[in-house]
C-alpha positions as CSV (number, residue, x, y, z in Angstrom):
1,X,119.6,39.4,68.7
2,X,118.7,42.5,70.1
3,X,118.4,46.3,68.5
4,X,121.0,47.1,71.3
5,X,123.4,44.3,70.7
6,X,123.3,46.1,66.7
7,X,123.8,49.7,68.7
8,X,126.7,48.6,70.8
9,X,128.9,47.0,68.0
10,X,128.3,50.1,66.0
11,X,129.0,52.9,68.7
12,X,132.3,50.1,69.2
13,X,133.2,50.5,65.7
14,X,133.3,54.2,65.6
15,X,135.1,54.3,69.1
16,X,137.7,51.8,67.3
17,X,138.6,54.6,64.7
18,X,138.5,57.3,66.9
19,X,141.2,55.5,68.7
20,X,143.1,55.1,65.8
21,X,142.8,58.6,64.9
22,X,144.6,59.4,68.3
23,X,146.4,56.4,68.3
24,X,145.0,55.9,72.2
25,X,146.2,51.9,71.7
26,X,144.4,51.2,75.0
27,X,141.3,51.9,73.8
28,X,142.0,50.5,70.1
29,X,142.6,47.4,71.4
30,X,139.9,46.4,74.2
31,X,137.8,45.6,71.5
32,X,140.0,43.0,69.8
33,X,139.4,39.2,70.8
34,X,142.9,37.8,71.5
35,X,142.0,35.6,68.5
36,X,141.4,38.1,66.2
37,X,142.3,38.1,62.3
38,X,142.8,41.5,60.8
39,X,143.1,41.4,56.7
40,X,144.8,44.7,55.6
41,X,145.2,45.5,52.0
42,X,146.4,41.7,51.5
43,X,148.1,41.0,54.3
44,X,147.0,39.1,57.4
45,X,147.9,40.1,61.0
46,X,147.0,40.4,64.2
47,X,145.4,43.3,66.2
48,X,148.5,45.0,67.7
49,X,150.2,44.3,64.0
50,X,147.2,46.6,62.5
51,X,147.0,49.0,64.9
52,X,151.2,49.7,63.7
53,X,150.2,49.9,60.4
54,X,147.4,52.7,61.3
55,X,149.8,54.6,62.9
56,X,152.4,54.7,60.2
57,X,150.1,56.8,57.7
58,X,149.1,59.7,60.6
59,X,145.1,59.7,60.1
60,X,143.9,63.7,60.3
61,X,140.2,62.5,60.0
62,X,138.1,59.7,58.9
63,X,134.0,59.4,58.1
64,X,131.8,56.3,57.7
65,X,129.5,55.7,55.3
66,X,126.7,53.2,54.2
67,X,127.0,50.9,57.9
68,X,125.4,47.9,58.0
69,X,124.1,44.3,59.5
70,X,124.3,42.0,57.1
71,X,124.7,39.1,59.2
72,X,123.6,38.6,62.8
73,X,122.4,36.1,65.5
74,X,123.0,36.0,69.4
75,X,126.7,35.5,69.7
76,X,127.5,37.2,66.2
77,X,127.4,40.3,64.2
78,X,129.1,41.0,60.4
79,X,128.8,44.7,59.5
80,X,130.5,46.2,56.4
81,X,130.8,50.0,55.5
82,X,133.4,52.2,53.8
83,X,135.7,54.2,55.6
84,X,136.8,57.6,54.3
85,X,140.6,58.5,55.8
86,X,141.9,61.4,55.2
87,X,146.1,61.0,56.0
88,X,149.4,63.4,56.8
89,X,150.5,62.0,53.3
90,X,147.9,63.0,50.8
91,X,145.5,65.4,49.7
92,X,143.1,63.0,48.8
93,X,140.5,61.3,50.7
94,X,141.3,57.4,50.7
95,X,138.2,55.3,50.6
96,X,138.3,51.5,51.8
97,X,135.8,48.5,52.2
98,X,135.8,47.4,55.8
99,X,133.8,44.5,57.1
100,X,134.0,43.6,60.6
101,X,132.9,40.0,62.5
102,X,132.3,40.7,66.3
103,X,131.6,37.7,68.1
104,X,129.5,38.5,71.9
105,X,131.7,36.6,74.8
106,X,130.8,36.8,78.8
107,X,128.7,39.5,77.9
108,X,131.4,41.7,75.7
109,X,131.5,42.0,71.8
110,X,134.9,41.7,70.5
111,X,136.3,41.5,67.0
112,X,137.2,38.6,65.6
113,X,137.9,38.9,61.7
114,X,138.3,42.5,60.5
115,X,139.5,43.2,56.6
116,X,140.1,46.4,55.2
117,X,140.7,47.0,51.8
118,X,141.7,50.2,49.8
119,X,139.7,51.0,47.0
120,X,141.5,52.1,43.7
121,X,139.8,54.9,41.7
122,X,141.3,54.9,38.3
């Protein structure tokens, strides 16, 4: 596993909300395996199914915080970080738990399990 395997699933990850931000779905979805399993606040779908559900709350911006590798070999990388959105619907920032599994196939990492999950400030 290389330092630029670890570079390129990040830099993929950030393009992936950037694309949701401007709901480009051409560019969300080239880096979903056809496989993939997205968990979204307790629901399970599939990457076009996600992507929907993104555009339904109209994201104005969105941050990432404390990214990490915290599992990795040749063909696989888990990160997890949270995920700051800020939506058309509130005034509040919405914070969420994201992890990510990308699995490297002919040469391309792709997602293969994504969850997000909405954290609930009291």
């Amino acid at each position: 596993m290389s330092r630029r395997d670890e570079d390129i699933v990040m830099r993929q990850e950030y393009e992936l909300w950037k694309a949701a931000q401007k709901m480009d779905g051409s560019v969300f979805y080239k880096f979903f395996a056809p496989e993939v399993n997205v968990i979204c606040n307790n629901f399970r779908c599939d990457g076009e199914e996600y992507f929907m559900t993104l555009s339904t709350f109209g994201m104005q911006r969105y941050s990432i915080e404390r990214y990490e590798t915290i599992a990795q070999d040749e063909e696989l990388i888990q990160n997890y970080y949270l995920v700051n959105l800020k939506t058309v619907d509130s005034e509040e920032l919405k914070t969420c738990h994201v992890t990510s599994t990308w699995r490297k196939t002919f040469g391309e990492w792709k997602i293969v399990f994504h969850m997000r999950t909405l954290i609930m400030l009291k």
